[in-house]
Residue frames relative to the residue before (quaternion, step in Angstrom):
aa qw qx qy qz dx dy dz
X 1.0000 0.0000 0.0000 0.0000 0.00 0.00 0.00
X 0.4608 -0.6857 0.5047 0.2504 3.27 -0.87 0.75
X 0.6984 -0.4995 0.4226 0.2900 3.71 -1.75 0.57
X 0.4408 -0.6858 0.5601 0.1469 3.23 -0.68 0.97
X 0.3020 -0.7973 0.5090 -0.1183 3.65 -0.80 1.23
X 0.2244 -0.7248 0.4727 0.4483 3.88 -0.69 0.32
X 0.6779 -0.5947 0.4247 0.0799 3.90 -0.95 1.61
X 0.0621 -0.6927 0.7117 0.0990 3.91 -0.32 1.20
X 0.1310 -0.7181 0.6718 0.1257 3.63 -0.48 0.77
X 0.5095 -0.6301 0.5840 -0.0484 3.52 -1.65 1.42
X 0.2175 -0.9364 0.2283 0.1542 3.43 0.40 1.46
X 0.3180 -0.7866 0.3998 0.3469 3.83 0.12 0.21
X 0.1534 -0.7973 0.5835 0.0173 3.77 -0.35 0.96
X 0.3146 -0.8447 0.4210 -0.1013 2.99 -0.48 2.16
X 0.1215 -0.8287 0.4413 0.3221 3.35 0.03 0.30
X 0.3967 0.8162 -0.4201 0.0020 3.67 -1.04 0.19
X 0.7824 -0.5313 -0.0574 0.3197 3.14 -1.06 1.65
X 0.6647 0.4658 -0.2628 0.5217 3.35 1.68 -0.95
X 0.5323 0.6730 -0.4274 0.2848 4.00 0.80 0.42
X 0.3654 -0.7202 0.4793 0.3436 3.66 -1.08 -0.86
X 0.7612 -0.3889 0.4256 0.2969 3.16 -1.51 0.00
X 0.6867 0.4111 0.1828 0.5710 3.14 1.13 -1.66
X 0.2113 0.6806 -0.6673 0.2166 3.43 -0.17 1.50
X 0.2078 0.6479 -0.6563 0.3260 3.19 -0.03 2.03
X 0.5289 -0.0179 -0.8482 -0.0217 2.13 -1.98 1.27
X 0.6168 0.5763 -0.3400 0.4145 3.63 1.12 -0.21
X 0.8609 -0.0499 -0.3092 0.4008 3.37 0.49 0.47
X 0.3092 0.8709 -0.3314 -0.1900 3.34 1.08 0.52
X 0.2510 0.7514 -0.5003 0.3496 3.49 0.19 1.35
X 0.7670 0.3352 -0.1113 0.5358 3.34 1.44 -0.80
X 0.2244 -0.6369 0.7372 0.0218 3.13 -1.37 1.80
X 0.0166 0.5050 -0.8517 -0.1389 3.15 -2.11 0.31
X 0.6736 -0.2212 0.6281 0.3207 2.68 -2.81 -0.10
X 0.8471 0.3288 -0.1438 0.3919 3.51 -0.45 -1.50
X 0.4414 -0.5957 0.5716 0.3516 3.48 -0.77 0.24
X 0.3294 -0.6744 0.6540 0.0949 3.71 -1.19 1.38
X 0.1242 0.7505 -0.6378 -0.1206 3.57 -1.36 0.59
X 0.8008 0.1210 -0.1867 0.5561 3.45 0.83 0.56
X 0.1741 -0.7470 0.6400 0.0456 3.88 -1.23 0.83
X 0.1960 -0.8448 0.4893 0.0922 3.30 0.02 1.35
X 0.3187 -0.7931 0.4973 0.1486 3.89 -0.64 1.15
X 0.8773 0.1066 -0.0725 0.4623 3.36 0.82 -0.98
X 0.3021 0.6577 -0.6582 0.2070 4.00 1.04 0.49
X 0.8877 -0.4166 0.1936 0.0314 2.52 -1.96 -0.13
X 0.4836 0.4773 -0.1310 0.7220 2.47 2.43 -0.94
X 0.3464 0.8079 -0.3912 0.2726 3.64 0.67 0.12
X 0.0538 0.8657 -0.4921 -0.0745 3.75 0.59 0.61
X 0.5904 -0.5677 0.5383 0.1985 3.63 -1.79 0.10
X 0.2890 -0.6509 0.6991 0.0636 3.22 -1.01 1.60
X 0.9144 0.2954 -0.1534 0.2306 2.98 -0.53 0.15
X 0.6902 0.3903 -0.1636 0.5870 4.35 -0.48 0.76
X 0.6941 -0.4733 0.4127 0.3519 3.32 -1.65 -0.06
X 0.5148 0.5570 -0.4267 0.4927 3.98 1.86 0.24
X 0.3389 0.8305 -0.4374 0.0637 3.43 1.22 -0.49
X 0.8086 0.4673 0.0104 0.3573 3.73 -0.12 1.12
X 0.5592 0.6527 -0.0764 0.5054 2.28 2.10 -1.32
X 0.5988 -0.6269 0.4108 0.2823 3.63 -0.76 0.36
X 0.4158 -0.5662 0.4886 0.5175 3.55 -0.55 -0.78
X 0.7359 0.5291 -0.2885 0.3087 2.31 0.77 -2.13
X 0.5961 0.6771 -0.2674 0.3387 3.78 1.14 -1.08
X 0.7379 0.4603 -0.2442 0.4290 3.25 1.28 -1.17
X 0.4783 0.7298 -0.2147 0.4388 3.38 2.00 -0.91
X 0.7794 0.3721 -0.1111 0.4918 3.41 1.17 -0.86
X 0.3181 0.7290 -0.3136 0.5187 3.42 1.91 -0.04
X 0.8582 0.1463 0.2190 0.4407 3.13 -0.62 -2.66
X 0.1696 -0.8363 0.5124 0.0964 3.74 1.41 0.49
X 0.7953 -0.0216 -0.1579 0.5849 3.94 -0.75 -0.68
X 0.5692 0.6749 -0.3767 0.2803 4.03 0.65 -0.93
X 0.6386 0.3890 -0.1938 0.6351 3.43 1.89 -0.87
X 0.8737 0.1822 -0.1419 0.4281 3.71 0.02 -1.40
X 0.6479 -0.5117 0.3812 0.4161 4.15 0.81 0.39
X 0.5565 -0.5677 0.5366 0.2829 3.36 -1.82 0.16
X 0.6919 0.4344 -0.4029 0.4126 3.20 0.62 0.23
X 0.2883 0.7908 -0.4603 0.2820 3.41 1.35 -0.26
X 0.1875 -0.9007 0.3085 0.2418 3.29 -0.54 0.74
X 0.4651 0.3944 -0.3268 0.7221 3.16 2.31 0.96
X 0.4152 -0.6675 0.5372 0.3056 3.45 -0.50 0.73
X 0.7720 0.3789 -0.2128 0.4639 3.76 0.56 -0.98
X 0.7481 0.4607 -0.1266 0.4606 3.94 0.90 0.00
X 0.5815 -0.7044 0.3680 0.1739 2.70 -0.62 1.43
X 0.3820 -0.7619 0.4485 0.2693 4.13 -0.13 1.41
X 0.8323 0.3626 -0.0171 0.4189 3.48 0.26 -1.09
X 0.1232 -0.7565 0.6420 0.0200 3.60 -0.61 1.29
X 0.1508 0.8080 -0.5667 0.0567 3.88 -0.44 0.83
X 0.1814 -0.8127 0.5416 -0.1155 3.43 -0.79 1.19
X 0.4770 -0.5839 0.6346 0.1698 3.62 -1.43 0.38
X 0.1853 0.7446 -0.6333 -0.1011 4.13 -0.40 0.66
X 0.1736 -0.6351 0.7464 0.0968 4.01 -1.47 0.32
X 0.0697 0.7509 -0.6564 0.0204 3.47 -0.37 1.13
X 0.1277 -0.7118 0.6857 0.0827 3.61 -0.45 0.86
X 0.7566 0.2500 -0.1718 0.5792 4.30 0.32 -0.35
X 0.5167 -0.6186 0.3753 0.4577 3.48 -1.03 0.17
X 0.6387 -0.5259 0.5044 0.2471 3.65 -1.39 0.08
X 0.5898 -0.4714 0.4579 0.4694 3.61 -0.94 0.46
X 0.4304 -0.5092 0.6384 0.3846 3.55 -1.62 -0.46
X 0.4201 0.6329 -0.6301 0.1607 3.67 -0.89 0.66
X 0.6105 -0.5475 0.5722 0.0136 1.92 -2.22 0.68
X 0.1784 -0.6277 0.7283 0.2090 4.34 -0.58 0.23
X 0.4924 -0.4153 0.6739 0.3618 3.62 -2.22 0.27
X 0.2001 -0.5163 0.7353 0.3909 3.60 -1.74 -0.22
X 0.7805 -0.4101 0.1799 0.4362 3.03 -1.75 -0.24
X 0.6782 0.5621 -0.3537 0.3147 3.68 0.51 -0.78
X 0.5896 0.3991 -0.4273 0.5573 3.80 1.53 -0.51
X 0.7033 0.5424 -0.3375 0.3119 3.24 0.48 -0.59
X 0.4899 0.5845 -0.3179 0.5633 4.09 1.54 -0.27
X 0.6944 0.4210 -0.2861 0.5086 3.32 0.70 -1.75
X 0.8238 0.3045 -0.3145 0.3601 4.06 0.50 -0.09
X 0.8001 -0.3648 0.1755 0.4426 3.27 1.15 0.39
X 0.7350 0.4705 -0.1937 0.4482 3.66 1.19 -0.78
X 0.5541 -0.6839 0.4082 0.2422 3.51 -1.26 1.34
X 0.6743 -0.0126 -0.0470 0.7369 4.46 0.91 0.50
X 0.3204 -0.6122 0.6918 0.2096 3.01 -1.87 0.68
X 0.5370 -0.6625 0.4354 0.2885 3.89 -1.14 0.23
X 0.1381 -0.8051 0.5593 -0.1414 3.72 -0.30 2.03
X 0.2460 0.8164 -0.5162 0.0807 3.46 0.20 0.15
X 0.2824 -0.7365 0.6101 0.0747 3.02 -2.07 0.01
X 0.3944 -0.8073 0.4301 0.0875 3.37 -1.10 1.19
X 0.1643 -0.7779 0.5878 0.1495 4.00 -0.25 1.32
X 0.0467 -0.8321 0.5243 0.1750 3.93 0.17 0.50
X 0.2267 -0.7086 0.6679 0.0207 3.72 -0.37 2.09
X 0.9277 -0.1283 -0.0459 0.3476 3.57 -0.23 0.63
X 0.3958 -0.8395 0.3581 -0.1023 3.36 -0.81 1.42
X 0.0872 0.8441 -0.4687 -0.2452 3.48 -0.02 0.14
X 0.6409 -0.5140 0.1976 0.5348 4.13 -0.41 0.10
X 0.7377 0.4134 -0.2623 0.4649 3.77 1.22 0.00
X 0.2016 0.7607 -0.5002 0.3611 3.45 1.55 0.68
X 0.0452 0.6804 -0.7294 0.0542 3.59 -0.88 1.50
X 0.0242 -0.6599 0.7422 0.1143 3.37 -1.48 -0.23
X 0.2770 -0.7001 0.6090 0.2496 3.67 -1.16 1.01
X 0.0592 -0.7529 0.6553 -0.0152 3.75 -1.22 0.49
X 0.8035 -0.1179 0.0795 0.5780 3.79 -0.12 1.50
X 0.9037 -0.1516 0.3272 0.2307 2.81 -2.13 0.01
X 0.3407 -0.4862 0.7409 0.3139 3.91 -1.50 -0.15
X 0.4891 -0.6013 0.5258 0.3504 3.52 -0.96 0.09
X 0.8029 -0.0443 -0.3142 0.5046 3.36 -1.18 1.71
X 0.4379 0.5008 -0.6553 0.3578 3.94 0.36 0.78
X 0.2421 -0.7814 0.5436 0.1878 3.37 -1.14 0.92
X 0.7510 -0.2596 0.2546 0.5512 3.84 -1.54 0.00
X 0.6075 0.6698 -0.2507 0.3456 3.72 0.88 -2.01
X 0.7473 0.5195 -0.0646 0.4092 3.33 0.72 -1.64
X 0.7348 0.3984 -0.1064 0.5385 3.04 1.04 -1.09
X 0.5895 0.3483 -0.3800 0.6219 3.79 0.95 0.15
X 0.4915 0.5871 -0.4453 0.4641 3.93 0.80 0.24
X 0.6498 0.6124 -0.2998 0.3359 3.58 1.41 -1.31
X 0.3495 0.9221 0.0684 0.1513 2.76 1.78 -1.59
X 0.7958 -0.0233 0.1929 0.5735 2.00 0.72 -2.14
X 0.6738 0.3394 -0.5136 0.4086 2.89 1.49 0.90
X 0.6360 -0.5446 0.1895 0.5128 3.56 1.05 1.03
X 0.7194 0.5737 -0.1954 0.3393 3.35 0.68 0.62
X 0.1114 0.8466 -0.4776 0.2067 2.89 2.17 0.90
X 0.5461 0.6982 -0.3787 0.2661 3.96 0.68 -1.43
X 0.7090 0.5766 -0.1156 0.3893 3.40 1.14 -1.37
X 0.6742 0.3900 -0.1632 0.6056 3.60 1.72 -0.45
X 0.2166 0.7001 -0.4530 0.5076 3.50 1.58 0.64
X 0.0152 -0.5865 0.7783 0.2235 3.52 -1.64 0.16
X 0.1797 -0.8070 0.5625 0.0115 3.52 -0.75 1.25
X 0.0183 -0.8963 0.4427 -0.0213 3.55 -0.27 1.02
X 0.5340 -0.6742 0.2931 0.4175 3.80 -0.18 0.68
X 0.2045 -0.7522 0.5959 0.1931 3.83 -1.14 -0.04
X 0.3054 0.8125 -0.4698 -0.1604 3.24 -1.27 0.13
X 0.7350 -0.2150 0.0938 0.6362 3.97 -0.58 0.26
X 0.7129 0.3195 -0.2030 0.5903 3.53 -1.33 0.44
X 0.6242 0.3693 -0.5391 0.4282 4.05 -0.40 0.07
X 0.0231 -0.6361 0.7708 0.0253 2.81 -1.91 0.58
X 0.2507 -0.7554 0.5994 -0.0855 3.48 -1.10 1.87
X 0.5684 -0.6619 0.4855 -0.0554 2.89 -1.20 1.10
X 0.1466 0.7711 -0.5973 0.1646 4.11 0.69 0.37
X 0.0853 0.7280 -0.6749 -0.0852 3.42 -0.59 1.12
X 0.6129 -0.3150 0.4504 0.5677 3.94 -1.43 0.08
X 0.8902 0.1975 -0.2988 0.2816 2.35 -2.09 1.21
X 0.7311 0.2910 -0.4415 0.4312 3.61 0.97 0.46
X 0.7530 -0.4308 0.4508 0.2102 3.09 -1.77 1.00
X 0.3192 0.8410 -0.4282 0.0865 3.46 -0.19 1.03
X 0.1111 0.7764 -0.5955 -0.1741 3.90 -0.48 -0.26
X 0.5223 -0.5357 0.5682 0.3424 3.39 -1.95 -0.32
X 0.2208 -0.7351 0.5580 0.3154 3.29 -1.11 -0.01
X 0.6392 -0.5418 0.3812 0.3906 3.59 -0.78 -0.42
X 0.6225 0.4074 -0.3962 0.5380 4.04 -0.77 1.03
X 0.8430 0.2789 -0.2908 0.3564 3.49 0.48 0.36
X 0.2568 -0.7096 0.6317 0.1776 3.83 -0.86 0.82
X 0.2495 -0.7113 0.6569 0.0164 3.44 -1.23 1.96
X 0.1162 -0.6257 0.7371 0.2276 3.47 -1.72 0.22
X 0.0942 -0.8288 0.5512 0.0178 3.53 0.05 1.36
X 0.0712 -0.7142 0.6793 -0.1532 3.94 -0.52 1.28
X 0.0680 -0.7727 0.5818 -0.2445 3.65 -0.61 2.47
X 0.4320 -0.6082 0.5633 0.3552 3.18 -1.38 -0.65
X 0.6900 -0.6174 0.1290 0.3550 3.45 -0.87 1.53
X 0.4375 0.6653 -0.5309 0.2900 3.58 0.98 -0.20
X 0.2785 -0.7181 0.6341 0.0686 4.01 -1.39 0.16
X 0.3300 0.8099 -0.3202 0.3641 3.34 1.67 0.42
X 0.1402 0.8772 -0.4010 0.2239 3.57 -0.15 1.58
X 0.0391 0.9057 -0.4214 -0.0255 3.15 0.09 1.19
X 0.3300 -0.7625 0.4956 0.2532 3.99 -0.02 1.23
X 0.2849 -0.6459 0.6982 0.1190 3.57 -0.94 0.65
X 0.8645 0.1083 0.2123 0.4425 3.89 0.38 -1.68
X 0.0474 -0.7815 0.6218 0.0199 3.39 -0.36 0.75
X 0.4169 -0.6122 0.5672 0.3602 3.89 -0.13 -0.19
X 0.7723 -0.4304 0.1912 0.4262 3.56 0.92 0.71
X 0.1794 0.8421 -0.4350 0.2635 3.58 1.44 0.14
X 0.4203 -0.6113 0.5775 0.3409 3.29 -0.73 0.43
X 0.6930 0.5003 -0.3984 0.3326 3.97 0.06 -0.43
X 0.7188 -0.5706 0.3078 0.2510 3.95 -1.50 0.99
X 0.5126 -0.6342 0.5708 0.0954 3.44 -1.32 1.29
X 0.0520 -0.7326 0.6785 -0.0177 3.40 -1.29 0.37
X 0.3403 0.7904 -0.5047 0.0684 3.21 0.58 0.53
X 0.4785 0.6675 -0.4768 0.3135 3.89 1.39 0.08
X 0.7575 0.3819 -0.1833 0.4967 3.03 1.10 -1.36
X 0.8135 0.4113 -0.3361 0.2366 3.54 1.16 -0.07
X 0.4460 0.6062 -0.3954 0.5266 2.90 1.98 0.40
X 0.3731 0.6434 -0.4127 0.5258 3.58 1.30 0.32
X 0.8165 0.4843 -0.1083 0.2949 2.91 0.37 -1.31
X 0.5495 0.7013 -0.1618 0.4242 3.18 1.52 -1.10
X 0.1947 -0.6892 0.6901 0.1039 3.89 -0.78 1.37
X 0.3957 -0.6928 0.5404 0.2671 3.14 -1.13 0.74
X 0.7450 0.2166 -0.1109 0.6211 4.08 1.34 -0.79
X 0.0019 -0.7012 0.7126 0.0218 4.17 -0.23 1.14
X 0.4732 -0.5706 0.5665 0.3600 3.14 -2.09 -0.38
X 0.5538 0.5927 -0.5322 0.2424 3.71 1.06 0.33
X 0.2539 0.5838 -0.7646 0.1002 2.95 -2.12 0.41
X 0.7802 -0.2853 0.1447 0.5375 3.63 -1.46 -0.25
X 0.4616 -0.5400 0.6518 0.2654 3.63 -1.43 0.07
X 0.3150 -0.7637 0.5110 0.2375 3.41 -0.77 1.36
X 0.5226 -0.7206 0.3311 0.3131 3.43 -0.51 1.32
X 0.0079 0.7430 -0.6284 -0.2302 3.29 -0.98 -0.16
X 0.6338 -0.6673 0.3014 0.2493 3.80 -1.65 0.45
X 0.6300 -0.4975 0.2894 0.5214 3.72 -0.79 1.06
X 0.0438 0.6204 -0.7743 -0.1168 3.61 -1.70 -0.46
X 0.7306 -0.5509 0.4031 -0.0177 2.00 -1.65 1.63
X 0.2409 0.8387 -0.4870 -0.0378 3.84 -0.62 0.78
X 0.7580 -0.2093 0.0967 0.6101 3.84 -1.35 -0.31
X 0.7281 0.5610 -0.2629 0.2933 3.26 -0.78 0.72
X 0.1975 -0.8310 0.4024 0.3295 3.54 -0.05 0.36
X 0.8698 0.2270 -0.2110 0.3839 3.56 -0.64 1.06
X 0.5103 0.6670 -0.2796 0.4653 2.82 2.15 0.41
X 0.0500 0.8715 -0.4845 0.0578 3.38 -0.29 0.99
X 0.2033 -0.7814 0.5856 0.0719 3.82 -1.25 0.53
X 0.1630 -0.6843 0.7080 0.0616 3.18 -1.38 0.65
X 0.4271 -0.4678 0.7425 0.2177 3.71 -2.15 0.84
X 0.2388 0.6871 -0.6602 -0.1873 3.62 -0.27 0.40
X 0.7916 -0.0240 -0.1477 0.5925 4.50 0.28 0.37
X 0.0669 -0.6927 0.7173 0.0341 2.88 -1.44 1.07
X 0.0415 0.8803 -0.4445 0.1605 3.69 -0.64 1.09
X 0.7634 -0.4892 0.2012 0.3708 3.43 -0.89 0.13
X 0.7108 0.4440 -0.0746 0.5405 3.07 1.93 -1.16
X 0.7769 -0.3168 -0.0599 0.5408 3.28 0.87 -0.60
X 0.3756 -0.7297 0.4752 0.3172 3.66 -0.83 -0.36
X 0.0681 -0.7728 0.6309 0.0112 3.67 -0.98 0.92
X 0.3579 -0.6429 0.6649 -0.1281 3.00 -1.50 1.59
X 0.0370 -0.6864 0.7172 0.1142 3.92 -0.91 0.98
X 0.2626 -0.7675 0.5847 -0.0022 3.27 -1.79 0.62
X 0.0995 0.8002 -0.5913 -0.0118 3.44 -0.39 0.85
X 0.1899 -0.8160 0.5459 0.0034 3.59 -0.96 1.38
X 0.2334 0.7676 -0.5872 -0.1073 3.26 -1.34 0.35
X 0.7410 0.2695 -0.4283 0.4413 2.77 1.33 0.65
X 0.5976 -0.4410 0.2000 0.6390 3.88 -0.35 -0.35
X 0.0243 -0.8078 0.5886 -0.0212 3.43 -1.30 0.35
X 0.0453 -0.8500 0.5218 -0.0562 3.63 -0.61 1.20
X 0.5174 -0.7116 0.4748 -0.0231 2.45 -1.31 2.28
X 0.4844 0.6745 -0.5571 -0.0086 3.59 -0.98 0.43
X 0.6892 -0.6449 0.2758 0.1818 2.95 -1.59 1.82
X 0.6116 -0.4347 0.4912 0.4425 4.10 -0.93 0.16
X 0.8333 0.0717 0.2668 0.4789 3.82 -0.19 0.04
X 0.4063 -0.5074 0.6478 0.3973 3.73 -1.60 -0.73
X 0.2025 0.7374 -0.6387 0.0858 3.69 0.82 0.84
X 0.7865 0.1617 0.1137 0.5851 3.83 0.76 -0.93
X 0.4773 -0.5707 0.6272 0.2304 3.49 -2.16 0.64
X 0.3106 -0.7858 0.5003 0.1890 3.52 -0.94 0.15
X 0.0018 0.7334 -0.6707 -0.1109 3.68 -0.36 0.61
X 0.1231 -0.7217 0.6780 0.0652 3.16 -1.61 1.13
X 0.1670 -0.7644 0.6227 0.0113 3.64 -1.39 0.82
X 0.0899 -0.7942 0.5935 0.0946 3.12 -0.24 1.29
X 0.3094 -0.8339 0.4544 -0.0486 3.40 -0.81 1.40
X 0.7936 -0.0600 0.0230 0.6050 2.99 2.11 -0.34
X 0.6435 0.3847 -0.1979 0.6315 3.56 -0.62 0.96
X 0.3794 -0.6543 0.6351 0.1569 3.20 -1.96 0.02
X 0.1344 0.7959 -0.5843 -0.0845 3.48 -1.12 -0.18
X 0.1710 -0.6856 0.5976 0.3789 3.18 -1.03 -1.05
X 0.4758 -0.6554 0.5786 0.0962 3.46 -1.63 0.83
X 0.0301 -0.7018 0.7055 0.0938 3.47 -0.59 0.85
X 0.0532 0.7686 -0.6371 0.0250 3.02 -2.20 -0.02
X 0.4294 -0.6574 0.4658 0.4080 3.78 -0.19 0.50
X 0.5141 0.7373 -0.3152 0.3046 3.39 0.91 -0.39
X 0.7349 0.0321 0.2068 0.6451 3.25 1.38 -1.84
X 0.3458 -0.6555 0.5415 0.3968 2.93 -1.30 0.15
X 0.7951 -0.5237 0.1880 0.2415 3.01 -1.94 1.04
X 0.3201 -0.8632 0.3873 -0.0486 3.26 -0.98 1.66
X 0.2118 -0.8200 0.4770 0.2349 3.60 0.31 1.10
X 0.1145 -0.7489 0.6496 -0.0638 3.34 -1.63 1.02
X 0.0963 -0.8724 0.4789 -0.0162 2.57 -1.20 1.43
X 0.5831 -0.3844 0.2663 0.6643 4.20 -0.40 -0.41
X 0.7732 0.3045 -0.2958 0.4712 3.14 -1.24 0.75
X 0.2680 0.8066 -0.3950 0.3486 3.48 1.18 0.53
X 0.1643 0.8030 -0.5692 -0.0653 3.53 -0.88 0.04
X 0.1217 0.7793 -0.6126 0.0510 4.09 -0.45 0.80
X 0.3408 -0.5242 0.7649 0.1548 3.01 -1.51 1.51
X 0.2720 -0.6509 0.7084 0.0219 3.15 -1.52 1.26
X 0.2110 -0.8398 0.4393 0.2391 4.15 0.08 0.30
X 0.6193 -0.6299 0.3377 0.3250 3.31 -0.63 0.99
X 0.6515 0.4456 -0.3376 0.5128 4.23 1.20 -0.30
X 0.4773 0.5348 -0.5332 0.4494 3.79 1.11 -0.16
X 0.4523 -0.5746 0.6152 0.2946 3.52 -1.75 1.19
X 0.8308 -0.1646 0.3077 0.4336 3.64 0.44 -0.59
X 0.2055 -0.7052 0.6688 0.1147 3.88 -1.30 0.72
X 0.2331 -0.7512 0.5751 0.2249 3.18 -1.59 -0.54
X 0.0344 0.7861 -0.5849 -0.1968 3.95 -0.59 0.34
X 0.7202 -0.5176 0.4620 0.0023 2.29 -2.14 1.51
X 0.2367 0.7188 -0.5848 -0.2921 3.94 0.52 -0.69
X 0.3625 -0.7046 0.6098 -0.0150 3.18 -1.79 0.62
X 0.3278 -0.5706 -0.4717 0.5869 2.04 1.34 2.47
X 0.8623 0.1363 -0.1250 0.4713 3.94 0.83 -0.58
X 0.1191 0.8075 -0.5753 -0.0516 3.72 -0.35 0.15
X 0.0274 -0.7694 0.6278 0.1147 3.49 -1.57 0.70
X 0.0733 0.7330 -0.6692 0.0977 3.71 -1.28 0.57
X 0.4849 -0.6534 0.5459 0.1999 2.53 -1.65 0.83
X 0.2006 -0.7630 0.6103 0.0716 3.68 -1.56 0.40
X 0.0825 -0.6917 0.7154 -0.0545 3.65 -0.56 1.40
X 0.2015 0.4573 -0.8547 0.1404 3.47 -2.11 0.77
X 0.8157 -0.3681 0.4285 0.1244 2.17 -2.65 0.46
X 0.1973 -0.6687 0.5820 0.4186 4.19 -0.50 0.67
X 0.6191 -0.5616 0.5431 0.0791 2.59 -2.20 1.10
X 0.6763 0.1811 -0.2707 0.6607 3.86 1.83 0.35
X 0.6607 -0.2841 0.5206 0.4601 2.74 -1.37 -1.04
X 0.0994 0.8247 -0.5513 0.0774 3.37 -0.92 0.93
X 0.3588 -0.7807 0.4295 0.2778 3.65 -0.95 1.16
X 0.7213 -0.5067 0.2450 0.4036 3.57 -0.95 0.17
X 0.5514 -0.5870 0.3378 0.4870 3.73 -0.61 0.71
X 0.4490 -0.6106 0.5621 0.3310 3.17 -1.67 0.28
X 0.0282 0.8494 -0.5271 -0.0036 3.67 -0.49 0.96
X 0.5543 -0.6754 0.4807 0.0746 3.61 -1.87 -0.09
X 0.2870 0.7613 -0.5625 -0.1472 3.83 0.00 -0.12
């Protein structure tokens, strides 16, 4: 078997109804026909730009180099932990709902789908809905439903650049339109629509009113302040640390070299701004740009980035303990 390497991953551009044409500032080179609402960096079908994997799946390579690729903590040795994705809602999203883990065991399926929102760019009317109003119950709230009017039993809270949200299983959530999300989950693709604004496209509201917590812990992630590292003008932020995964922002200007605790976890990096370039004994040196994605493998001692003059990105893995859910806000 050949040497594992850090992994340009080749994004998948999804179409769907609530997306755009235009997925600037992150890619603005690409037009489509269809309107795009999400570019998926690290599913399964996800393939490699880049090396002698060129092409290659994850999911393929995941099932190859098991912990050597996706970490000891993985909670499948042979599968890739971490599903992380680009969204561009221009209209609002369905209402749904995801399983956590415990509906999601009790029905057959190996993780339910927690996740979290990095919001790279805002406009001043950027909403996002997260759970319930306070005292509307499951009962009540499938009444709205069904009288068109679910939107109204939402607690809708503004967004802007620089937040980072919390979406545990089991709350009721949508997007609204004005805002571009780096959403970083667990590997599960489990969606259950509650509301469509009349779309033509299928409900789920048996299995997602099942599904549905009536009190979660999600909302914003109480910020905390940059620190200062090697480097002059280089700085980092913890922006969620959690049970599922943890995500780190990065701002470079000068070079700075990353290396991980062990082979506890893979690393996905998103460069969200700027350019750079990634070294590594592994490969030779790999320019990066916005709209980037690199699987970093969980046996590499460690990379470095170059910025090129600045570059920033974000960086999700697996925690290296046990960790309780963030402390958040709505």
């Amino acid at each position: 078997m050949r040497d594992l390497y850090p992994l340009l991953m080749s994004p998948i551009f999804d179409p769907r109804p609530w997306g755009t044409r235009d997925l600037s500032p992150i890619y603005p080179h690409h037009r489509f026909a269809e309107k795009i609402g999400e570019a998926w960096l690290t599913g399964d079908h996800s393939k490699v730009a880049n090396g002698w994997f060129e092409g290659q799946s994850l999911a393929k390579l995941s099932s190859e180099y098991g912990r050597d690729l996706v970490g000891e903590s993985a909670p499948e040795p042979a599968r890739f932990p971490l599903l992380v994705k680009f969204l561009f809602p221009c209209e609002k999203l369905s209402v749904q709902v995801h399983p956590d883990d415990e509906t999601a065991v009790r029905r057959g399926w190996a993780c339910g789908k927690t996740e979290c929102w990095y919001v790279v760019h805002a406009e001043a009317s950027a909403q996002v809905a997260l759970g319930l109003k306070p005292g509307v119950t499951r009962a009540q709230f499938e009444r709205s439903i069904r009288e068109e009017r679910a939107e109204e039993l939402l607690n809708w809270i503004d967004v802007r650049t620089g937040d980072m949200i919390y979406v545990a299983g089991g709350t009721v959530h949508t997007l609204g339109p004005g805002s571009i999300i780096v959403e970083t989950q667990q590997p599960s693709d489990t969606t259950y629509r509650l509301y469509d604004y009349g779309r033509p496209r299928e409900l789920h509201l048996t299995d997602g009113l099942s599904a549905l917590k009536e009190s979660v812990r999600s909302g914003k992630v109480v910020r905390s302040a940059p620190s200062k590292i090697h480097g002059e003008g280089n700085r980092h932020w913890r922006l969620i640390a959690s049970p599922y995964f943890v995500v780190e922002r990065f701002e470079l200007n000068q070079p700075y070299e990353l290396r991980p605790q062990g082979r506890r976890s893979a690393q996905v990096l998103v460069v969200i701004e700027g350019s750079g370039v990634l070294e590594s004994e592994a490969v030779e040196p790999m320019a990066i740009t916005k709209g980037d994605a690199v699987v970093v493998p969980a046996s590499l001692p460690g990379f470095r980035v170059q910025p090129q003059p600045s570059i920033g990105f974000l960086k999700s893995s697996l925690p290296s303990q046990d960790m309780p859910e963030p402390v958040t806000e709505l």
